[in-house]
Every structure is written in structure tokens, then in C-alpha cells.
N, C-alpha and C positions, 0 to 999 in steps of 0.2 A: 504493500500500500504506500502512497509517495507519502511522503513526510511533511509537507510544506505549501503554502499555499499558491504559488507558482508552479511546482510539479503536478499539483492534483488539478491546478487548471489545464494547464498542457497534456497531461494522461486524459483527461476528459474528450479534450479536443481531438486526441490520435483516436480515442475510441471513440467518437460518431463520426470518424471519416470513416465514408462506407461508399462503398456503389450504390447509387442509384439511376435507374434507367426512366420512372416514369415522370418526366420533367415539363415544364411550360414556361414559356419567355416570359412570365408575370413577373417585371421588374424587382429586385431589393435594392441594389446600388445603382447610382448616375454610371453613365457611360466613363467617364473620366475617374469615377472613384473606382471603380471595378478596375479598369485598365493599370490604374496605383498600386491597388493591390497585387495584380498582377508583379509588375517589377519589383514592390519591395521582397516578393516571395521569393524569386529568381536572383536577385541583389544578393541574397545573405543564403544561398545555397551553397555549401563546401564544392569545392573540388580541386585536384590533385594539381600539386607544385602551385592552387591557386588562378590555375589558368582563365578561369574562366568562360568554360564555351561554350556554354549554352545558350541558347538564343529561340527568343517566342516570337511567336505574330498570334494578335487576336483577334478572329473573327466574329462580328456581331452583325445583326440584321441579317441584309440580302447575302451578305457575304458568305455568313455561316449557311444559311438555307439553299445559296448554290453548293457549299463544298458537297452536303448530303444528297440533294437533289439531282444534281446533275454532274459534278466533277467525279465522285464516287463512284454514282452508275455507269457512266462512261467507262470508268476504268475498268468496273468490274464487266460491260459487255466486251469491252478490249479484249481481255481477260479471260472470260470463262462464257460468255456469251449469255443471249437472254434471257436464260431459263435461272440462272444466277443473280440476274439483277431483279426478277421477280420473287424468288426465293428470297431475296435481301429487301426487298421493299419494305415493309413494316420498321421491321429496325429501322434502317434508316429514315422513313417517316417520322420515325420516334425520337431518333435523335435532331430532327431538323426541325422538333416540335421545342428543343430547348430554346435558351436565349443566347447562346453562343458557343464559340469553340476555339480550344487554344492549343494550337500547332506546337511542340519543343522540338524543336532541333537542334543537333551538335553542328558546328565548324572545323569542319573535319581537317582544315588548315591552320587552326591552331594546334591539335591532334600531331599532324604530323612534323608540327615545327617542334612541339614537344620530343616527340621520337629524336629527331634530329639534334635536336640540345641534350637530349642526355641517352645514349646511346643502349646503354647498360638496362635501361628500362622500357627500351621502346615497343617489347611483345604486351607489355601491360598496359599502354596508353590508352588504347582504345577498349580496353575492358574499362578502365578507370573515367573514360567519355561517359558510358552508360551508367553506372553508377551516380555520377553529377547530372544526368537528366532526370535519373529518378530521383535523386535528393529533391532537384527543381519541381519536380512534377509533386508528390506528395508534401512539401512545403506549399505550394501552390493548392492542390488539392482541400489540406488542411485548415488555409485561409478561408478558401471560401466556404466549405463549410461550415465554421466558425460565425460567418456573416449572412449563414442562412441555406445557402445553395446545397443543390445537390449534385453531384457529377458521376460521373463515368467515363474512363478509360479505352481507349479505341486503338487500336492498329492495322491501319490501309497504306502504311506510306510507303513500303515496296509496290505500290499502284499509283499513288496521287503523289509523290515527294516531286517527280520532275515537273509534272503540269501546275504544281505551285511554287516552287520556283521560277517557270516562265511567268508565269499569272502573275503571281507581286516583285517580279524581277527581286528576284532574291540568287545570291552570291550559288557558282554551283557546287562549292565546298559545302555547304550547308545538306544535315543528314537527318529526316526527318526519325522521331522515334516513337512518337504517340498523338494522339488528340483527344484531349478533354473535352468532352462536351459538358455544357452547366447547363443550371438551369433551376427556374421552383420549383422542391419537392413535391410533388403532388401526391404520392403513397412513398411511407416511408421505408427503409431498406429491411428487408425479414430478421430473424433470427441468426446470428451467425456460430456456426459450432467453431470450439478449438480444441485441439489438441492439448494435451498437459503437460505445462509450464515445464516440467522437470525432465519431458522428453525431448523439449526444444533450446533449454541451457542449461549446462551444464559449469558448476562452480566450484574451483579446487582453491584448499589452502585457506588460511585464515588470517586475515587483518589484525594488527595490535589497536 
């Protein structure tokens, strides 16, 4: 149990970050304060040697309702043709029923300028990339649930990473890894089972 009244807030906040899918763009935050949110989550995410590579774009409005609507589908009839993007139509109506969505990506040339400055470490750099998007992403996450929202978790960007890159001329080192979709809770997230504590850490030795 935390100890202190700072820890038992923060334990609070990692436990009702949850998945949820059934979402509606009914406003909480200004466009400008969500977007704040956004960066200071991202701003004070760790990562390795301090690089800092992570990098968002948020989509709101039409923006978000194209990626779902039509950038997606696209890919996925590219992809696996129409019988695919029917199959996926619900979800993705579902997620294009949120009020937005936020793209993380790596810069995958900070990455390898890492490798390059330090030699000795350069098979881990790119594991050490994902790691600081998911710090970024569940900091992020965390925020906004904290401020009301509810999100979920999505990965299409082996399909949509180059056509949005063309689309908001974004840099082609940049390596998409996720997309949050937010939005109002509208049913809250089920029950979740865990496993037991003492099968997941394990703690030797004793402190004076």
C-alpha cells in the first residue's frame, strides 16, 4: 500500500488507466489545453542517454475522422482487400466516434546518430527507442485519464506510417509506433483480472 499522499494519488491514477473503446467526442478540455497536456506528458518522459525522440502529432476533428474513415481503410483494402475493411468497419467507426487521436513516433535519426556516438551500445538503441514511446504513450495515457478521458491503444502504422508522413509532411526518419484514440467515457472499462503480485516480483535481501 503507498505510504504517502502523493504515491497513493499517482497509484490511483496508474490504476484507472484502462482501455477503453466505447468513446464520444463530448468535449472535457479546450483544444489548446488538451494539446498542453499532450507535450507536458511527452516533455518529462525518460529516455536513454536523454535523447529525446519521441515525437506526436494530434489529430482532432476532421483530421482524426479521416485517419479512421478513410486513411485506414485505404490501407487496409491496399492490404488485404474489401472483405477486410468490412470486417474492420465497426471498430473503426468506433474509434472515429472518439474526439481524437495521437500518433507517437520515434526519429529514427536520432536513433541512429545514437548508435553512431556510442558504438559499444548500438544493438540496444533501438530497443531502448520503444521503451521511451511507451514511457511517452502511458504518461500521456495516464494524463488524460486523470482529466477524464478514456483511451485506447491502436497499431496500423506498418499500413498508415508513410501516407502520414506524406499527408502532414512529416520528416521520413520518423517511425510511427501507436495511436491513441481518446475520447468520453461513455461505458466504463470491465473488471480486470491479475495475476499474483509475488509471481510477477520477485525481492531478495534485506535493507538496514
Amino acid at each position: 500500500m503507498a505510504s504517502t499522499s502523493a504515491s497513493t494519488s499517482f497509484l490511483q491514477a496508474i490504476q484507472n488507466r484502462r482501455t477503453i473503446y466505447h468513446l464520444s467526442n463530448k468535449k472535457i478540455l479546450s483544444d489548446d489545453a488538451l494539446v498542453k497536456l499532450v507535450r507536458q506528458a511527452v516533455r518529462e518522459a525518460p529516455s536513454s542517454f536523454n535523447v529525446q525522440s519521441s515525437r506526436v502529432v494530434v489529430l482532432l476533428g476532421e483530421q482524426h475522422t479521416n485517419y479512421w474513415l478513410k486513411i485506414v481503410p485505404d490501407a487496409l483494402r491496399a492490404s488485404s482487400g474489401e472483405r477486410a475493411v468490412e470486417a474492420s468497419k465497426p471498430k473503426l467507426e468506433g474509434f472515429a466516434a472518439g474526439q481524437g487521436t495521437i500518433l507517437f513516433f520515434e526519429d529514427m535519426a536520432l536513433i541512429k546518430g545514437q548508435q553512431e556516438a556510442f558504438p559499444r551500445y548500438a544493438p540496444n538503441f533501438p530497443h531502448w527507442s520503444k521503451h521511451a514511446s511507451g514511457m511517452a504513450q502511458v504518461y500521456t495515457w495516464t494524463l488524460l485519464e486523470a482529466e477524464g478521458y478514456g483511451a485506447n491503444l491502436q497499431h496500423y502504422g506498418n499500413l498508415t506510417g508513410e501516407t502520414l508522413k506524406k499527408l502532414y509532411n512529416l520528416p521520413e526518419t520518423y517511425e510511427l509506433q501507436g495511436e491513441m484514440v481518446f475520447g468520453y467515457p461513455e461505458t466504463p472499462a470491465g473488471e480486470k483480472e491479475y495475476m499474483l503480485d509475488h509471481e510477477r516480483v520477485i525481492a531478495y535481501g534485506h535493507s538496514e
